[in-house]
C-alpha positions in Angstrom: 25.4 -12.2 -23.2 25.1 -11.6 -19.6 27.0 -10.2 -16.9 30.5 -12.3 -17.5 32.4 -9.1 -17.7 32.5 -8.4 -20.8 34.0 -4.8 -21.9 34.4 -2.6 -24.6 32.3 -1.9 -27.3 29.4 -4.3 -29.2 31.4 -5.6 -32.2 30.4 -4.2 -35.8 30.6 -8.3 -36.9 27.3 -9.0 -35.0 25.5 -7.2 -37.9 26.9 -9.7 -40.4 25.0 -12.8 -38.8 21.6 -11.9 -40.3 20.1 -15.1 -40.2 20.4 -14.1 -35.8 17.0 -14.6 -34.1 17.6 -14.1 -30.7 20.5 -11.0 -29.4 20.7 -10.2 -25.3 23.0 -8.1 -24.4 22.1 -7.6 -20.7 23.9 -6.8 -17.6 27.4 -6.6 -19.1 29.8 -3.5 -19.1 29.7 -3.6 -23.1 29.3 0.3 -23.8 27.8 2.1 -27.1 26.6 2.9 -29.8 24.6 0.0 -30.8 25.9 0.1 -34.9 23.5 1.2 -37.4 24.2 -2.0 -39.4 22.2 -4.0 -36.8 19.4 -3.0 -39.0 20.5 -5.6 -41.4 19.0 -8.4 -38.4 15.4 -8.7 -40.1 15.2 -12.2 -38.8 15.6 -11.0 -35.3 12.5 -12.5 -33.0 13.8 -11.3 -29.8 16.1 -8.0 -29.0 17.3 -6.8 -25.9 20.0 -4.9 -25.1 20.2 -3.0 -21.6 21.9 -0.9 -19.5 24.6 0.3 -22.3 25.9 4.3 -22.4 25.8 5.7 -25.1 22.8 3.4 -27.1 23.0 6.0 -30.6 19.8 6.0 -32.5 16.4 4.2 -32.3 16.5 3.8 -35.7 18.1 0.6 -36.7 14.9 -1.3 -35.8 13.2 0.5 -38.5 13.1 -3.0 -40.7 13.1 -5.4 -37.6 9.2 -6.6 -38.2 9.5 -10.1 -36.8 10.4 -8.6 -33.7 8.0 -10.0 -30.8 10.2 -9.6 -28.0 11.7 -5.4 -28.3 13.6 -4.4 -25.0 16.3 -1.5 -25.1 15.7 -0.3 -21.7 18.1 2.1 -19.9 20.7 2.4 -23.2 20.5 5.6 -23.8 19.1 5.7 -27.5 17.8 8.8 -29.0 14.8 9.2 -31.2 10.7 8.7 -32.1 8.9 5.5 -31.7 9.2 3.9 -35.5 5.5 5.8 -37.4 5.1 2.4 -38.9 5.3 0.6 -35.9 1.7 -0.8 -37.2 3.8 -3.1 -39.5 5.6 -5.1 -36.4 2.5 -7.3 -35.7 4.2 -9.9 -33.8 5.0 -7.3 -30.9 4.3 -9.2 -27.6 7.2 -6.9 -25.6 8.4 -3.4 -25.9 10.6 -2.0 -23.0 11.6 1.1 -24.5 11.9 2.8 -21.0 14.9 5.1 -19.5 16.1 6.1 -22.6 15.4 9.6 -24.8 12.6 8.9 -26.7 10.5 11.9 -27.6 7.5 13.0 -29.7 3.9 11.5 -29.2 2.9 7.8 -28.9 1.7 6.6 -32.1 -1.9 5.4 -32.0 -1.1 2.0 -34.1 1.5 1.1 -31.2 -1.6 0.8 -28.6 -3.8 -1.2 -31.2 -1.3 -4.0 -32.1 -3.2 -7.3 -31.2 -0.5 -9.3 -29.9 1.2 -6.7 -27.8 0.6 -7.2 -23.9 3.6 -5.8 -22.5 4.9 -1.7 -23.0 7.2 0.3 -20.6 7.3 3.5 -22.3 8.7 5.5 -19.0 11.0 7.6 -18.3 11.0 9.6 -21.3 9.9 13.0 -22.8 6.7 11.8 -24.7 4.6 14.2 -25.2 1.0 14.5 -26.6 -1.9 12.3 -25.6 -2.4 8.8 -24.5 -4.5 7.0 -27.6 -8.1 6.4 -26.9 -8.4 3.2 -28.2 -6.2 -0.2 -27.3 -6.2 -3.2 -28.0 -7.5 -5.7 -25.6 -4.4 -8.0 -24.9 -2.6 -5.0 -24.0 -2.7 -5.8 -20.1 0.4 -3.8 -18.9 1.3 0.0 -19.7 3.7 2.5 -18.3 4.3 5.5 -19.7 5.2 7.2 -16.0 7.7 10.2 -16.1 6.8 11.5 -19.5 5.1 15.0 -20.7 2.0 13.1 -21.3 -1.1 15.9 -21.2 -4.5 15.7 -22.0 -7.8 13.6 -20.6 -7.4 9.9 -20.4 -9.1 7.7 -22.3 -12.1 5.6 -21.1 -9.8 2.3 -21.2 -8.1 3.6 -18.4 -11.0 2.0 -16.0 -11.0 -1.5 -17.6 -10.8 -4.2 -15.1 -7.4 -6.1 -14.6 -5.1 -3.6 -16.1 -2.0 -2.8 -14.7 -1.1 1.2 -15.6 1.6 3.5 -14.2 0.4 7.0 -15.2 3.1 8.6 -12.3 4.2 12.3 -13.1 2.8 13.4 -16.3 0.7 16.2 -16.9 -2.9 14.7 -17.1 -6.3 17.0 -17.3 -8.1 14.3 -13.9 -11.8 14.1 -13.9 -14.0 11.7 -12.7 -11.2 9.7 -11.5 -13.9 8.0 -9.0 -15.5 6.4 -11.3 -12.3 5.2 -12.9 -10.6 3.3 -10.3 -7.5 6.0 -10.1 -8.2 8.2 -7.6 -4.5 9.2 -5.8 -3.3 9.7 -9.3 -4.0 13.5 -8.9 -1.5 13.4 -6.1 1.5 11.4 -8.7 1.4 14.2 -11.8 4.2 16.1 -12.1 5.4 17.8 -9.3 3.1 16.3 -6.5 0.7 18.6 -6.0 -0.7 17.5 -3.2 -0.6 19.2 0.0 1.3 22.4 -2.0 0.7 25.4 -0.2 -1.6 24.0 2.3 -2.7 24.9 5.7 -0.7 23.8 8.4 -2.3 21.2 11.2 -0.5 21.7 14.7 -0.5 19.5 17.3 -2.3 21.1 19.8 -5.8 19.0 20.2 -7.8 21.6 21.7 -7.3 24.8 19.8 -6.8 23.3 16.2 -9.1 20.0 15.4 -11.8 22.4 14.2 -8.9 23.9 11.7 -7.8 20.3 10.9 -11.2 19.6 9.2 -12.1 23.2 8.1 -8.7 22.8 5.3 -8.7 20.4 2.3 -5.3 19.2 3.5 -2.1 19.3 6.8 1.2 18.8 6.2 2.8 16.5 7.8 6.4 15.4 9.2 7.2 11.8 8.7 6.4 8.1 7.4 6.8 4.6 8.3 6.2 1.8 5.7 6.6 -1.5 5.7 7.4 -2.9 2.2 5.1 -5.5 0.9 3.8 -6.2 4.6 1.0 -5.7 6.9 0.9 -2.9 9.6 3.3 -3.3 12.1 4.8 -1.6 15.3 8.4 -1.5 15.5 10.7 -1.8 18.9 10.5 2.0 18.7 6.7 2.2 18.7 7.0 3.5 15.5 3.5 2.0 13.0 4.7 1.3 10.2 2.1 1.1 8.0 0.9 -1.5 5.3 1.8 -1.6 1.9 1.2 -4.7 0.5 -0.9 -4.2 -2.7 -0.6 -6.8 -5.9 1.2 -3.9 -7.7 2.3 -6.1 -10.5 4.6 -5.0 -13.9 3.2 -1.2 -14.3 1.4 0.1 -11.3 1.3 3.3 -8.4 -0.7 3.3 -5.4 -1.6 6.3 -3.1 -1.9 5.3 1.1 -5.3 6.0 2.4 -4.5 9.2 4.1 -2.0 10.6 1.0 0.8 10.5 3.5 2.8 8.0 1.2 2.6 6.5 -2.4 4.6 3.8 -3.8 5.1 3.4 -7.9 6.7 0.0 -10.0 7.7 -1.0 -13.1 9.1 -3.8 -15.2 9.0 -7.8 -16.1 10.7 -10.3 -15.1 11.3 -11.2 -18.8 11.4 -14.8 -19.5 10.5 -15.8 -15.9 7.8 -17.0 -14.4 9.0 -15.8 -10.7 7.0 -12.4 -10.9 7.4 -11.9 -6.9 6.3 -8.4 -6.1 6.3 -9.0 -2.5 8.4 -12.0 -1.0 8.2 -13.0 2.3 10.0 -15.1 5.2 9.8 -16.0 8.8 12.5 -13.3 9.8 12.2 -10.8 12.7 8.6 -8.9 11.6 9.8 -6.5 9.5 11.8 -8.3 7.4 8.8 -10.9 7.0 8.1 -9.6 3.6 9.4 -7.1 0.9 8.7 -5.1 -2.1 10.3 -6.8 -4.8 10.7 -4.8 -8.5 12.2 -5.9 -11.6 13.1 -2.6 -12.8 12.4 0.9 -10.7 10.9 0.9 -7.3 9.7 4.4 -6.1 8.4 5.8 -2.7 6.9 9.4 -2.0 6.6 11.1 0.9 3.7 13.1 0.7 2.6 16.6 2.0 5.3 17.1 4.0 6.7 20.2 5.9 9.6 21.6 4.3 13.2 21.3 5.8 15.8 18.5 6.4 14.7 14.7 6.9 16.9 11.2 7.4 15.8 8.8 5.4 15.9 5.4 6.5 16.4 2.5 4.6 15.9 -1.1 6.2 17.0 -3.9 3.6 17.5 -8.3 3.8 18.0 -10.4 1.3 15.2 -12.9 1.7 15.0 -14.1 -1.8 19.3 -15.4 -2.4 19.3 -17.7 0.5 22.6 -18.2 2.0 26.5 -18.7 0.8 26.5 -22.7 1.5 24.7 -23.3 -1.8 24.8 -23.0 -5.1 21.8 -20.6 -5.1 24.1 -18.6 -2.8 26.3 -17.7 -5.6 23.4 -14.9 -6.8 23.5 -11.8 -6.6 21.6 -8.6 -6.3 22.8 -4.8 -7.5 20.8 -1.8 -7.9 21.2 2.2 -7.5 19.4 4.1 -4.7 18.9 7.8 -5.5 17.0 9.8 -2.7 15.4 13.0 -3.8 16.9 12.6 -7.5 20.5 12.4 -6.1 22.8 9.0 -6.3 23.8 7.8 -2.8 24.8 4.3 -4.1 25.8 2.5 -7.1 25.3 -1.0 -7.0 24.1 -1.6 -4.0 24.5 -5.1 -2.1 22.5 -6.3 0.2 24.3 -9.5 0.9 28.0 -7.8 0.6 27.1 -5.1 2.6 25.6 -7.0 5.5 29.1 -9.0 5.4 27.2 -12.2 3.5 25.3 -13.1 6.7 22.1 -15.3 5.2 19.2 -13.1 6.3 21.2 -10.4 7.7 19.1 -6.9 7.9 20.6 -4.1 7.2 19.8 0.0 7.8 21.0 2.6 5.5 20.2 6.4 6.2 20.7 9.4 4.1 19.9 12.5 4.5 17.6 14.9 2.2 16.4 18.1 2.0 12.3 18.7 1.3 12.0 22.0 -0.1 8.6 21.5 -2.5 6.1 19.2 0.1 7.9 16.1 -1.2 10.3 13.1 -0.6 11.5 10.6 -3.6 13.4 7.3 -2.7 14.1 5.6 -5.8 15.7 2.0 -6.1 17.0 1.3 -9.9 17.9 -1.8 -11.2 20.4 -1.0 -13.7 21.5 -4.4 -14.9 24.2 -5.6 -12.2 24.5 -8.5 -10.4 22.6 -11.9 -11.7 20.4 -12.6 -14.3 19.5 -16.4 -13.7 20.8 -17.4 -10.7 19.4 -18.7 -8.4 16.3 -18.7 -11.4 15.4 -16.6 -14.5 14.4 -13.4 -12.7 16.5 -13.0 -10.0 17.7 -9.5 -10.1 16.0 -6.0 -9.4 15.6 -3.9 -6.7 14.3 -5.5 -3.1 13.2 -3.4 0.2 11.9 -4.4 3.5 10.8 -0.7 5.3 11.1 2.9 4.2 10.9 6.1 6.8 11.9 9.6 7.0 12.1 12.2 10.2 12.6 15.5 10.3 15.6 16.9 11.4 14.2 20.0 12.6 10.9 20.5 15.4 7.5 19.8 13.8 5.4 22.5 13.4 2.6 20.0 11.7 0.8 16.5 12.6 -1.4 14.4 11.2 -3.8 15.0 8.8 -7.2 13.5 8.4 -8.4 11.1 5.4 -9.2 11.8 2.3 -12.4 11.3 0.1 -11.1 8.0 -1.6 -13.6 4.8 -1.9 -11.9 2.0 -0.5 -12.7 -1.7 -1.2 -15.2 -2.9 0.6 -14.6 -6.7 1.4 -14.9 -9.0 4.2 -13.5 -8.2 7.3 -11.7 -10.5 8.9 -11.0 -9.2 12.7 -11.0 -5.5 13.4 -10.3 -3.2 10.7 -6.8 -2.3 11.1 -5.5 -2.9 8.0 -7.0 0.5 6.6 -4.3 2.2 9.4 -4.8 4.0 12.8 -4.1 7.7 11.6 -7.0 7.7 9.2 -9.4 6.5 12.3 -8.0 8.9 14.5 -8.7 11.7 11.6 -12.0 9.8 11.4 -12.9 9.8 15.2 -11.9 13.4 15.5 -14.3 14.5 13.1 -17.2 12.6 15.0 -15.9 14.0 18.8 -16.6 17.4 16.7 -19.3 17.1 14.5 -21.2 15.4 18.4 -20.4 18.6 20.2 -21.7 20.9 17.8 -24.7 18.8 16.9 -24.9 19.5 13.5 -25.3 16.1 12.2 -27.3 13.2 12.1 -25.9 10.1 13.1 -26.5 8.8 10.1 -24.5 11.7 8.2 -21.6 11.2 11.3 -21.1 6.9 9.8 -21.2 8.4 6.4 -18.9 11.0 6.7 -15.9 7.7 8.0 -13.6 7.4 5.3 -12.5 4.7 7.0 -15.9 2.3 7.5 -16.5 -1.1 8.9 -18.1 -4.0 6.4 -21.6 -3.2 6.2 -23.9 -5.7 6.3 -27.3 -6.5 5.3 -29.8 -6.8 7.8 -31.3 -9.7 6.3 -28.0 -11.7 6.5 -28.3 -11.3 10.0 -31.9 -11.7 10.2 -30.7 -15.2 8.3 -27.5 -15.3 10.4 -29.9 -15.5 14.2 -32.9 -17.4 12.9 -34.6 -14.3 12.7 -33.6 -13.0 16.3 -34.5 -15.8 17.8 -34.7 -15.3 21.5 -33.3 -19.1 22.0 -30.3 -17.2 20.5 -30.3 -14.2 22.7 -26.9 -13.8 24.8 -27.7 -11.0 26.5 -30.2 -7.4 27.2 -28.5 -4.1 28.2 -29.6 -0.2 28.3 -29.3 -0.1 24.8 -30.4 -3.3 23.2 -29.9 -6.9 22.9 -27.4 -9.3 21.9 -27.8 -12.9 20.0 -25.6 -15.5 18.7 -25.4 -15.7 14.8 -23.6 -17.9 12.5 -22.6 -16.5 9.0 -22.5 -18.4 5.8 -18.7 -18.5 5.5 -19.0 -20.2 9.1 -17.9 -17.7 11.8 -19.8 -17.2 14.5 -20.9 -13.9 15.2 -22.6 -11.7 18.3 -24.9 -9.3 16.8 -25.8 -6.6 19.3 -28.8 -5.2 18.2 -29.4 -1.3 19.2 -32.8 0.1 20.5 -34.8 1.2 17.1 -35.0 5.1 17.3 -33.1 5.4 20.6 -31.2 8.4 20.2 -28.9 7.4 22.5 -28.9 3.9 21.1 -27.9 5.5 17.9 -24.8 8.1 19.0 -23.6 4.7 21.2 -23.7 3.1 17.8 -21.3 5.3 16.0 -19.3 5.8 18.9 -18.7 2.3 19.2 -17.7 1.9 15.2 -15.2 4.6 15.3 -13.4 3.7 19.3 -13.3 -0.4 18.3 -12.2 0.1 14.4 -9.1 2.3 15.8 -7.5 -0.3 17.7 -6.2 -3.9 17.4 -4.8 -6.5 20.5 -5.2 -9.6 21.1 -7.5 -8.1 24.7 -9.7 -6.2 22.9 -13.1 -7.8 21.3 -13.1 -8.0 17.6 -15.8 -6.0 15.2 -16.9 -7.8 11.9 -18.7 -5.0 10.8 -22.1 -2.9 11.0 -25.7 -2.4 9.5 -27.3 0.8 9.2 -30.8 0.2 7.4 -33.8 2.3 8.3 -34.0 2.8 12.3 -31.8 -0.6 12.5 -28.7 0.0 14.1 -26.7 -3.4 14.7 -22.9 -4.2 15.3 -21.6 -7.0 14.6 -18.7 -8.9 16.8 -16.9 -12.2 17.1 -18.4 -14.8 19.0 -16.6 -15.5 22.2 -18.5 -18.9 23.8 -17.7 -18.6 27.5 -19.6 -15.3 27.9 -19.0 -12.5 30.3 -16.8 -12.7 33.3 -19.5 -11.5 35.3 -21.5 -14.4 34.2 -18.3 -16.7 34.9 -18.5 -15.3 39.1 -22.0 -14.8 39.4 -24.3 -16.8 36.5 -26.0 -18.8 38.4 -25.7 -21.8 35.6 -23.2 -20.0 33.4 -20.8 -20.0 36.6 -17.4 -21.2 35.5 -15.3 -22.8 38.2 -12.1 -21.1 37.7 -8.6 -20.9 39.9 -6.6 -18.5 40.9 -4.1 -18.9 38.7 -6.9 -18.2 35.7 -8.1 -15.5 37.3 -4.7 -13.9 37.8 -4.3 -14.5 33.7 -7.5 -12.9 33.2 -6.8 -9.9 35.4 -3.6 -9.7 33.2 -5.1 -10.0 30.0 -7.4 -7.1 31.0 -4.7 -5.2 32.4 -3.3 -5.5 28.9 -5.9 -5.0 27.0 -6.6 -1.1 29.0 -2.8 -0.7 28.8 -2.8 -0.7 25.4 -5.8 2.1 25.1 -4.5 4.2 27.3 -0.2 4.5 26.6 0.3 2.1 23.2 -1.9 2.5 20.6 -2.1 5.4 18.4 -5.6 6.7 18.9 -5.2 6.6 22.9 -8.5 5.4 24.7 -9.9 6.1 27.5 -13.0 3.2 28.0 -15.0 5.2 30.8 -17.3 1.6 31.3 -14.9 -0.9 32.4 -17.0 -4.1 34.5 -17.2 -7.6 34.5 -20.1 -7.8 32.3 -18.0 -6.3 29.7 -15.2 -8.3 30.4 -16.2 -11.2 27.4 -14.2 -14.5 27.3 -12.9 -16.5 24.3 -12.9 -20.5 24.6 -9.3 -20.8 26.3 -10.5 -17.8 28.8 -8.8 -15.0 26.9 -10.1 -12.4 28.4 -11.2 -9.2 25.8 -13.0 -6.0 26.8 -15.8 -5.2 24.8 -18.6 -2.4 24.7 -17.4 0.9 23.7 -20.4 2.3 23.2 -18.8 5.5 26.0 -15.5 5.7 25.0 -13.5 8.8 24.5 -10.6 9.6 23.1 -8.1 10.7 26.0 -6.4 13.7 24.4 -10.4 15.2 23.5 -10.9 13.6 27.2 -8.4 15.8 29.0 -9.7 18.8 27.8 -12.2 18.7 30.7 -15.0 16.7 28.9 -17.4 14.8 32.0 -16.5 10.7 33.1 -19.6 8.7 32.3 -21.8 8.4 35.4 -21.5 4.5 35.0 
């Protein structure tokens, strides 16, 4: 039975057709108690019954052992998870989340070999998670419970999708688990509580920035299920498109923001965590849940904040067809209160296809953190347009104080990220965590307390490393048919990389120290930016006295070899010319008023001036760039 308006209460007669293998009651207005006599339904292979008040006891299913498919989410049942739970070995499914189960998690429940699916959220479980599990058991939450203890060494295993959100956990070692964040999602939020406070003033407080463990901070920008994007406003809203999957949290970077799901599209095959279309950019993609949705806000400063909301219904395309008759309902709640009950994308932007639509709220941070939580509480369709359908669905998610800062931003945090190929400039990992990143550096340089070595190291934000015998391979061995060019500080050949992209490898003087700060200098200005003007950096390699970065190849050289190359000269208009001066123009614009990390690049000249094969124009080299906040503050041009 699904949502066909059905009221009142489930009928008493249902118990009397024992010979039942299949009940749904989902998505209907049918209220409570489920009767007792429902335990007369041995034969029962698949029960679910949702979003019902008043749900009575858990235990009617006491003799329902040919159970695979168990789902009694949100029906407000009472009780402990059955102690012979060992005896329903068919188990594939158990969503016994949002209801008022208490007690510990039976050990048997974890081992049961055919079980792959539990949502055990939203409870008051107490105890320990079992230390042993079987291994089709792929997907666990047991978020929002009073879970304590050390967690078990399963919780590290490769492909598993856990939610371990707001519990009480003893954390250690969490680096070599795969968790780390996960301190910052137990109960409460620690993170950032009772801090130090970062202000904005550059000059006087960077060394204080670095000399706490964390800032506070004052807003967020996020872009559901997308890449990093600027807004109209200027505003970055930063990525968050991670494979969450049915039970899953993941920290940002910096710890600024977090973002927790959980549930299955039962009996679909559509599992679409993030959807995307070819709207306006930030309603290209969106997080997509089946059940609860939640973002944090982080470490922020105490006080008022509107939350903003920015919603489209990409998924139920448009009115004029039968897949237009879907729809979509679910609660928002911001900071544990209910602003909306079945909310409506679609009815509330007046059931315009694709229409976006803003909703703020405001809320009141009183503890160093901001919950937005979106709750599918069994509204709206089941199957239409398909099986699957239905659950919460967000484009972007931000929050501004309503008060004057007294914070900024903070730097990174201690967290290994994935190291992978690096396609472009490394953006993705976010501009704040550079700018923390090239902070430290323009520091740690003027006090010269550490190697450059120690200064790459100490990135939490670092460029694909590679091996210097790739790109011994990569040049044919530096050969000097493949050189493109010789400056102050090194060399530069052409490479090609087994995946196929050809590459510049600038090769730094071996033991120059200069060679070496220009080298870290260079990784931390180029990796904080991203335009279409600006050259691109693959990555680095740091072995020995070998300092090399590595760039995209751009086959038309210089501009300086373009005017003045002799054989390289390039016969071009002055319409070209005009394009390149513009793209250049851009390119510095960008440093100096758009992007994030502002830059100033103190060695601007037409042999750094590099062209792509339709004459883009990108500047490259910035081996002496400075950040212009740090550069304000008196600090010497380069005699260039």
């Amino acid at each position: 039975m699904g949502n066909y308006g059905l009221r009142g209460e489930i009928p008493l007669s249902f118990a009397n057709l024992v010979l039942l293998e299949d009940v749904k009651i989902l998505g209907t207005s049918l209220t409570g108690p489920i009767p007792s006599s429902f335990s007369n339904l041995i034969s029962l292979r698949e029960l679910s019954i949702g979003d019902i008040p008043n749900g009575g006891s858990l235990k009617f299913i006491k003799d329902m052992k040919s159970l695979s498919i168990l789902v009694l989410r949100n029906s407000n049942l009472t009780g402990t998870i059955p102690s012979n739970i060992a005896e329903y070995t068919s188990l594939q499914q158990v969503d016994l989340s949002f209801i008022k189960l208490h007690g510990p998690i039976p050990a048997s429940l974890f081992s049961l070999s055919k079980l792959t699916h539990l949502f055990l959220g939203n409870n008051t479980l107490n105890g320990s998670l079992p230390t042993q599990k079987s291994k089709t058991l792929s997907n666990i939450d047991v978020s929002y419970n009073d879970l304590s203890g050390s967690l078990p060494s399963w919780v590290s295993l490769p492909n598993l999708k856990l939610n371990l959100v707001a519990n009480n956990f003893t954390l250690k070692s969490l680096d070599k688990r795969g968790l780390l964040g996960l301190k910052c999602l137990q109960k409460n939020f620690p993170c950032n509580r009772g801090k130090g406070i970062c202000k904005r003033d550059l000059k006087n407080d960077l060394l204080k920035v670095f000399s706490i463990d964390w800032c506070l901070d004052s807003d967020f920008f996020i872009n559901c299920g997308g890449p990093q994007i600027r807004s109209v406003t200027v505003k970055v809203f930063e990525k968050e498109n991670e494979d969450l999957g049915s039970a899953s949290s993941t920290v940002s970077y910096v710890q600024r923001w977090a973002v927790s799901s959980v549930g299955l599209f039962a009996g679909s095959s559509n599992n679409m965590w993030v959807i995307n279309s070819l709207d306006s950019e930030i309603f290209q993609s969106a997080r997509h849940s089946s059940s609860s949705l939640r973002y944090y806000g982080l470490g922020l400063e105490n006080g008022g904040y509107t939350v903003t909301l920015q919603f489209a219904e990409i998924d139920i395309l448009g009115t004029n067809s039968w897949r237009g008759l879907g729809t979509r309902r679910f609660n928002i709640y911001v900071q544990g209160r209910l602003v909306v009950r079945d909310f409506d994308i679609c009815k509330t932007s007046g059931d315009t296809t694709v229409q976006a639509v803003m909703k703020e709220y405001k809320a009141n941070v009183s503890e160093n953190y901001l919950e937005i939580h979106l709750f599918w509480a069994g509204k709206g369709s089941f199957t239409v347009p398909v099986l699957g359908t239905f659950g919460p669905l967000i484009s972007a998610v931000s929050a501004k104080p309503d008060f004057t800062p007294t914070v900024g931003n903070r730097p990174p945090t201690k967290e290994k990220h994935k190291t992978g190929l690096v396609v472009g400039a490394i953006v993705g990992l976010g501009l704040l965590g550079i700018f923390a990143g090239a902070g430290m550096f323009i520091i740690r340089k003027s006090r010269k307390r550490y190697t450059d070595d120690e200064e790459l190291l100490s990135m939490d934000v670092k460029p694909y490393t590679f091996a210097y015998s790739e790109l011994k391979t990569a040049t044919q061995d530096f050969n000097p048919s493949n050189k493109l060019g010789e400056g102050g500080f090194g060399s530069v050949y052409k490479g090609n990389l087994k995946d196929g992209r050809e590459i510049a490898v600038k090769v730094l003087s071996a033991g120059s120290r200069q060679g070496k700060g220009q080298f870290v200098a260079e990784i931390v200005a180029i990796s904080a930016v991203l335009h279409r003007n600006l050259v691109k950096l693959y990555g680095c390699c740091y072995e020995g006295d070998y300092r090399l970065l590595v760039y995209e190849y751009l086959p038309n050289g210089s501009l300086d070899q373009a005017l003045f190359g002799g054989d390289r000269i390039l016969h071009l208009d002055w319409s070209t010319r005009f394009e390149i001066c513009m793209g250049v123009s851009r390119g510095l614009a960008y440093l100096h008023e758009e992007a994030s990390v502002r830059i100033v690049h103190r060695d601007v000249k037409a042999s750094n001036i590099l062209l792509d094969s339709k004459l883009l124009p990108k500047v490259s080299d910035f081996g002496l760039a400075k950040l212009l906040d740090i550069l304000r503050q008196s600090m010497p041009c380069a005699d260039t």
